[in-house]
C-alpha positions in Angstrom: -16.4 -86.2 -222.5 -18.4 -85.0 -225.4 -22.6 -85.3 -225.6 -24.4 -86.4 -228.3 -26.6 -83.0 -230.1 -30.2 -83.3 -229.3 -32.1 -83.6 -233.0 -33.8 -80.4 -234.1 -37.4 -81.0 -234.0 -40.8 -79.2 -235.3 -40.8 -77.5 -232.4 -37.3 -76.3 -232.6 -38.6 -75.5 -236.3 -41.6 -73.5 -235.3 -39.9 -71.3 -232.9 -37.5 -70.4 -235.4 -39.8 -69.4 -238.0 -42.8 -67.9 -235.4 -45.5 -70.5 -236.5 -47.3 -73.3 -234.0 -45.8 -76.2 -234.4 -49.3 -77.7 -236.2 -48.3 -74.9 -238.5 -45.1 -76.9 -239.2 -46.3 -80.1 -239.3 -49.2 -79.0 -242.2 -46.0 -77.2 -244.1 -44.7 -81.2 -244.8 -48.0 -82.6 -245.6 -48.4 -82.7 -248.9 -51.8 -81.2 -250.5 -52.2 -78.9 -246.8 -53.7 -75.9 -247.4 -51.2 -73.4 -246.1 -50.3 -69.6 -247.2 -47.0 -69.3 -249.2 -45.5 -66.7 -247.4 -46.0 -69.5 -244.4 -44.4 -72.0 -246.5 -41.2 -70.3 -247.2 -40.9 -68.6 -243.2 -41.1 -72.5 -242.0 -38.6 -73.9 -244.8 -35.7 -71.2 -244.5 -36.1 -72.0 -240.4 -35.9 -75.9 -241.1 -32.5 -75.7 -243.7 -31.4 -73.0 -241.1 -31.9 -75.7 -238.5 -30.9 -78.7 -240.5 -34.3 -79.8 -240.3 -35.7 -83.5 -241.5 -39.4 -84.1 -240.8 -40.2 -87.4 -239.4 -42.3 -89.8 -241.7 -43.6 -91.8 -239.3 -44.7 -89.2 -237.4 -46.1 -87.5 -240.1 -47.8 -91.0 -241.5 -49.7 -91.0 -238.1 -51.5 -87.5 -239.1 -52.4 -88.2 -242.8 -53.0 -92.2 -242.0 -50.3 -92.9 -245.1 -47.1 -94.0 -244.7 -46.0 -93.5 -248.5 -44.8 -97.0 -248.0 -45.3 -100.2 -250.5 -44.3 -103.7 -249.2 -42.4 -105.7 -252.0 -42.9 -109.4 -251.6 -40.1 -110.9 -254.1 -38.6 -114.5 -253.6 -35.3 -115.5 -254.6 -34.0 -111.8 -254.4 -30.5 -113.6 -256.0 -32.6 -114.5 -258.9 -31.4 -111.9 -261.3 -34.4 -110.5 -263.1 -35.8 -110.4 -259.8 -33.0 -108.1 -258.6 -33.8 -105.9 -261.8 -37.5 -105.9 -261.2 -36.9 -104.6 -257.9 -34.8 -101.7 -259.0 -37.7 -101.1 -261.4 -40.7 -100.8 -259.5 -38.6 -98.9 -256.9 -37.8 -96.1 -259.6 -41.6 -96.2 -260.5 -42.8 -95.9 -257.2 -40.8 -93.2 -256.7 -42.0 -91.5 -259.1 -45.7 -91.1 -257.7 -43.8 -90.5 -254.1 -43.5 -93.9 -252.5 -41.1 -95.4 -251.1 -40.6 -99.4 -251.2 -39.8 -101.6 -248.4 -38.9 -105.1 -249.1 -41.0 -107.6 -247.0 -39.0 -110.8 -245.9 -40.0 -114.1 -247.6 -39.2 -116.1 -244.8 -38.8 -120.3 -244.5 -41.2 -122.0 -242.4 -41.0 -125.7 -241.1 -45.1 -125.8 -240.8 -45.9 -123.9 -244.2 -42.8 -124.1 -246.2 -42.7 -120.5 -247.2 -44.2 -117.9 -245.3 -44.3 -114.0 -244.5 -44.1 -112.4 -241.0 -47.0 -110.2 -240.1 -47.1 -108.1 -242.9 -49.0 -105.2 -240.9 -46.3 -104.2 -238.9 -45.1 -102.8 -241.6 -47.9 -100.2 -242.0 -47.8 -100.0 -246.0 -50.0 -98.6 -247.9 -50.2 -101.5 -250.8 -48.7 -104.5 -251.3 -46.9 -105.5 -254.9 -46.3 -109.5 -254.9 -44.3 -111.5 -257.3 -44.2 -114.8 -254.7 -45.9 -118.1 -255.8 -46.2 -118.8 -251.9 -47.7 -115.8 -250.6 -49.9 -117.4 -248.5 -53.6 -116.8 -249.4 -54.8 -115.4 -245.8 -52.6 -112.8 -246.0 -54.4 -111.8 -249.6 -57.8 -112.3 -247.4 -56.2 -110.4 -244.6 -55.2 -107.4 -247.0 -58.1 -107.1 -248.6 -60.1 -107.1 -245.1 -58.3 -104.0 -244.0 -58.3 -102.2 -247.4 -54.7 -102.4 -248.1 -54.7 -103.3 -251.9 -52.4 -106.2 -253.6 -51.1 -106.1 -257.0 -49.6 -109.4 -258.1 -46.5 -109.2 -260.2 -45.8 -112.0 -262.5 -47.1 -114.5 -261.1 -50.7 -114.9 -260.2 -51.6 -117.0 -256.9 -54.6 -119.7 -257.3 -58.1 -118.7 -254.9 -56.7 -115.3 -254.8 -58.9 -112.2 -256.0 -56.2 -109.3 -256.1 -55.4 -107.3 -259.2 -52.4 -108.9 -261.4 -50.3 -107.4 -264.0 -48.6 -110.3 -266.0 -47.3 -111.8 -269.1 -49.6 -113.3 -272.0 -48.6 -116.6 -270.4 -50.8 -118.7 -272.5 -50.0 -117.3 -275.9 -45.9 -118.2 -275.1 -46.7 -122.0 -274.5 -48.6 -121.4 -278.3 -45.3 -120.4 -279.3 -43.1 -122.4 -278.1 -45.0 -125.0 -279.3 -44.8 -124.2 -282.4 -41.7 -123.7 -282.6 -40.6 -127.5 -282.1 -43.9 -128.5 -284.2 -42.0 -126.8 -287.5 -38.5 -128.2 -286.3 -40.0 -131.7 -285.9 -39.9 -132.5 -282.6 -41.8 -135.9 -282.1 -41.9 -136.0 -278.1 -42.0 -132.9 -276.0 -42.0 -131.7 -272.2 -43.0 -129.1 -270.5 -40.5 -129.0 -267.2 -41.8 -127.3 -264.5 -41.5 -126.5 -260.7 -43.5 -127.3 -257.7 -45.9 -124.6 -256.9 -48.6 -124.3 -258.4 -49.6 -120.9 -259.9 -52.3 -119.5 -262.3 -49.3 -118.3 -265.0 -47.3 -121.4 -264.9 -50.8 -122.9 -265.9 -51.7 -120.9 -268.7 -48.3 -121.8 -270.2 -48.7 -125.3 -269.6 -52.1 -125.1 -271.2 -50.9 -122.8 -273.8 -48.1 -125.3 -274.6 -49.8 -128.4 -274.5 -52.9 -127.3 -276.6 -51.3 -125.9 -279.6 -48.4 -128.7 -279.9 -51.3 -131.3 -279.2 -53.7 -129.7 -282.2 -50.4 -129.5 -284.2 -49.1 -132.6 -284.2 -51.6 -135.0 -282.7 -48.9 -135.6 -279.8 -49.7 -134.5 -276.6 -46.6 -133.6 -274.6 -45.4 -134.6 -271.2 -45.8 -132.7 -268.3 -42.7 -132.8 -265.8 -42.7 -131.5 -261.9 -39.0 -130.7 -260.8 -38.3 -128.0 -258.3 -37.8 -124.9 -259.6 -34.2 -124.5 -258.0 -31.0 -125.2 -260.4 -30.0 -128.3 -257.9 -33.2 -129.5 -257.0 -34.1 -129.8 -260.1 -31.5 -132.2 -261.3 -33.2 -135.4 -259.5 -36.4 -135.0 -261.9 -34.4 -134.5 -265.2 -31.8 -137.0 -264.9 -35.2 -139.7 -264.6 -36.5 -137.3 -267.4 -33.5 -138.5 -269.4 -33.1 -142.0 -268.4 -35.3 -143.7 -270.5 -35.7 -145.0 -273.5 -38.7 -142.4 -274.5 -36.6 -139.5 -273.7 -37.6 -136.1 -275.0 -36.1 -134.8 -278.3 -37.6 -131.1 -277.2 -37.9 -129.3 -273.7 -40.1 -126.2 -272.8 -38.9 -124.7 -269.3 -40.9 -123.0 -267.0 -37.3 -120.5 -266.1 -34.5 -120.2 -267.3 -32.9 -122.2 -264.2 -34.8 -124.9 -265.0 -33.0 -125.1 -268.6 -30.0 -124.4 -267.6 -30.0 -127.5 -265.7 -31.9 -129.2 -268.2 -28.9 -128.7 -270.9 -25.6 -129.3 -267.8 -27.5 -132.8 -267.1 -28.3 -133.6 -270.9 -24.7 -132.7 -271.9 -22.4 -133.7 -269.2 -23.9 -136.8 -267.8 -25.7 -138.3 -271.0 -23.7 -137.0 -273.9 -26.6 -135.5 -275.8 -26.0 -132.9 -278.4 -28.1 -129.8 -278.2 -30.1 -128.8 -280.1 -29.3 -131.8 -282.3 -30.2 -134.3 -279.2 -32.2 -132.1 -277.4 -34.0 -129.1 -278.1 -34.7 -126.7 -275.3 -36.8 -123.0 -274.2 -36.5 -121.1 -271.3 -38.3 -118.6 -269.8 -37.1 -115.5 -268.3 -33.9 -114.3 -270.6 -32.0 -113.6 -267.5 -28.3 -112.7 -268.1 -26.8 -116.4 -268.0 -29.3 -116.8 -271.1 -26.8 -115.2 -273.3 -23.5 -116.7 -272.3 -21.7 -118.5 -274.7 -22.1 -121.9 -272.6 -25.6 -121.6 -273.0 -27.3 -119.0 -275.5 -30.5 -120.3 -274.4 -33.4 -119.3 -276.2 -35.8 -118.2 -274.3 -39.0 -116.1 -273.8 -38.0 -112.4 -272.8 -41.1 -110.5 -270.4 -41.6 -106.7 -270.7 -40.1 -106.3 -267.0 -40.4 -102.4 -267.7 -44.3 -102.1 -268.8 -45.1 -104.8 -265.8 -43.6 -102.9 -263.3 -45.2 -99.6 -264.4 -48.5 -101.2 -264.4 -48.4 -103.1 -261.6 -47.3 -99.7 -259.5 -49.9 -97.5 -261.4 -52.6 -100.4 -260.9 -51.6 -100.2 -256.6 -51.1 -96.1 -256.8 -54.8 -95.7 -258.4 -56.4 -98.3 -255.8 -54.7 -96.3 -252.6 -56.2 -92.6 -254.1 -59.3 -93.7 -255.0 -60.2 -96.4 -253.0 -61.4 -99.0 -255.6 -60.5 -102.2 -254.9 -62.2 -103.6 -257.9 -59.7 -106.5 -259.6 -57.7 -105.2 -262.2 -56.4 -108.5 -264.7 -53.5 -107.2 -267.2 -51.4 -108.8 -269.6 -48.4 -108.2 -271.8 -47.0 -109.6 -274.3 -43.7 -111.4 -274.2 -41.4 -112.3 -277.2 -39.1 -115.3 -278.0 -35.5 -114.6 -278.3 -34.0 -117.8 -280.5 -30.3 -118.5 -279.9 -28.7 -121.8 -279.9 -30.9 -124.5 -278.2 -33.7 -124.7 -281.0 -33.5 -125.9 -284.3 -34.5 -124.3 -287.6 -38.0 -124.8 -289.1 -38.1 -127.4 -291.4 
């Protein structure tokens, strides 16, 4: 019968090289003051030995954990997915780790997060519209700072890095204003959010000062399926829209199956219609949605320099960033006329 090998430990370590076994544990910290002659005795003994330190143990010495909680929902969503990757990379590169936080379903509160502590991160990086607002309060109470991603939560005060929301509505109302759309909507999902806002406003403003028109503004569910309800009544009238502005990509991918396949509408002929997102379903031939494309690279190295600046120095002062996006016109809009 064979045993299991006991793991080496800094003990195990610290005989090896003829140090104390504080000695050791100051050798992995980084930033210790330690001689180099020290340094090199205690890592020969710990490749000798096969030696991994322990960075929980450690964490409990130099009160970090090196740790950032993710908060993402829909992690099938594929920018998300991307984004993830991302801000993993970035983080790495300033010698965190990331930890992805469950987005969990709740029958009292719809969405919901278990007790994020638990985790003992060091900073938070959110891109859910249903992070719950305590949890924002409750971070901020024990100094762990939050950098929203994205998306920004209403009655919230955390830092946010996110796209010039406001100024794409502008565009895409301008865009059907010089194609000559007469009635537009602005489709968008149930939660309510600070950047879905400014797009609305954005949108709704410039097409309004444009044309005199205001345009219609639409809650559906910002799921592919649950959003079909909302657009087929969208459709089923006799003042239906002649251009759509989506608040995702899912959203107007729906938007087109239902205007297609169940009421024969032409697009963009019938039906004009931007996205929001650019995901890679945007580009397939059944679709070649135009659609707003977001900086997903600069956000994620803000947000993560935004969080990694807060933790070292301790400022907790709100940091409000935005990027620009950029319209990528396919085959759902029409021409300027």
């Amino acid at each position: 019968m064979s045993t299991s090998k006991a793991p080496v430990t800094s003990k195990d370590v610290a005989k090896l090289a003829g140090v104390s076994q504080s000695t050791v544990s100051r050798v992995f910290v980084e930033g210790s003051s330690v001689a180099e002659k020290t340094k090199q005795k205690v890592y020969e003994a710990a490749k000798a030995l096969n030696y991994r330190p322990n960075a929980f143990a450690r964490s409990l010495t130099t009160n970090e954990s090196k740790l950032i909680g993710l908060v993402f929902p829909d992690a099938d969503y594929p920018i998300h997915m991307k984004t993830l990757q991302q801000i993993s990379i970035e983080l790495q590169k300033h010698g965190y780790s990331a930890v992805l936080i469950p987005w969990q379903v709740s029958d009292q509160d719809g969405h919901s997060i278990p007790n994020i502590f638990r985790y003992r991160v060091d900073g938070v990086i959110a891109a859910s519209a249903t992070f719950n607002t305590e949890l924002y309060e409750e971070c901020e109470e024990f100094n762990i700072p939050v950098v929203q991603y994205a998306r920004v939560v209403e009655g919230t005060k955390s830092s946010f890095v996110v796209s010039d929301n406001y100024s794409a509505g502008q565009i895409a109302a301008r865009c059907f204003y010089e194609s000559q759309a007469k009635k537009v909507v602005y489709l968008t999902g149930e939660v309510p959010t600070i950047t879905n806002s400014e797009r609305s406003v954005g949108f709704c403003d410039e097409f309004t000062e444009l044309s005199g028109n205001r345009p219609e503004i639409i809650e559906a569910n910002y799921d592919y399926l649950g959003a079909i309800p909302a657009i087929r009544e969208m459709l089923n009238t006799d003042s239906k829209p002649d251009a759509v502005f989506c608040a995702t990509d899912n959203l107007a991918m729906a938007a087109m199956d239902i205007a297609r396949f169940e009421f024969g509408l032409n697009i963009p002929q019938d039906l004009q219609v931007i996205g929001f997102d650019d995901i890679p379903q945007a580009k397939w031939h059944s679709y070649k949605l135009t659609t707003f494309k977001q900086d997903f690279n600069r956000l994620a190295k803000e947000a993560v320099k935004i969080l990694v600046d807060q933790i070292k120095e301790g400022d907790m002062s709100r940091v409000k960033l935005m990027v620009p996006v950029t319209l990528v016109e396919r085959d759902t809009t029409l021409k300027a006329k």
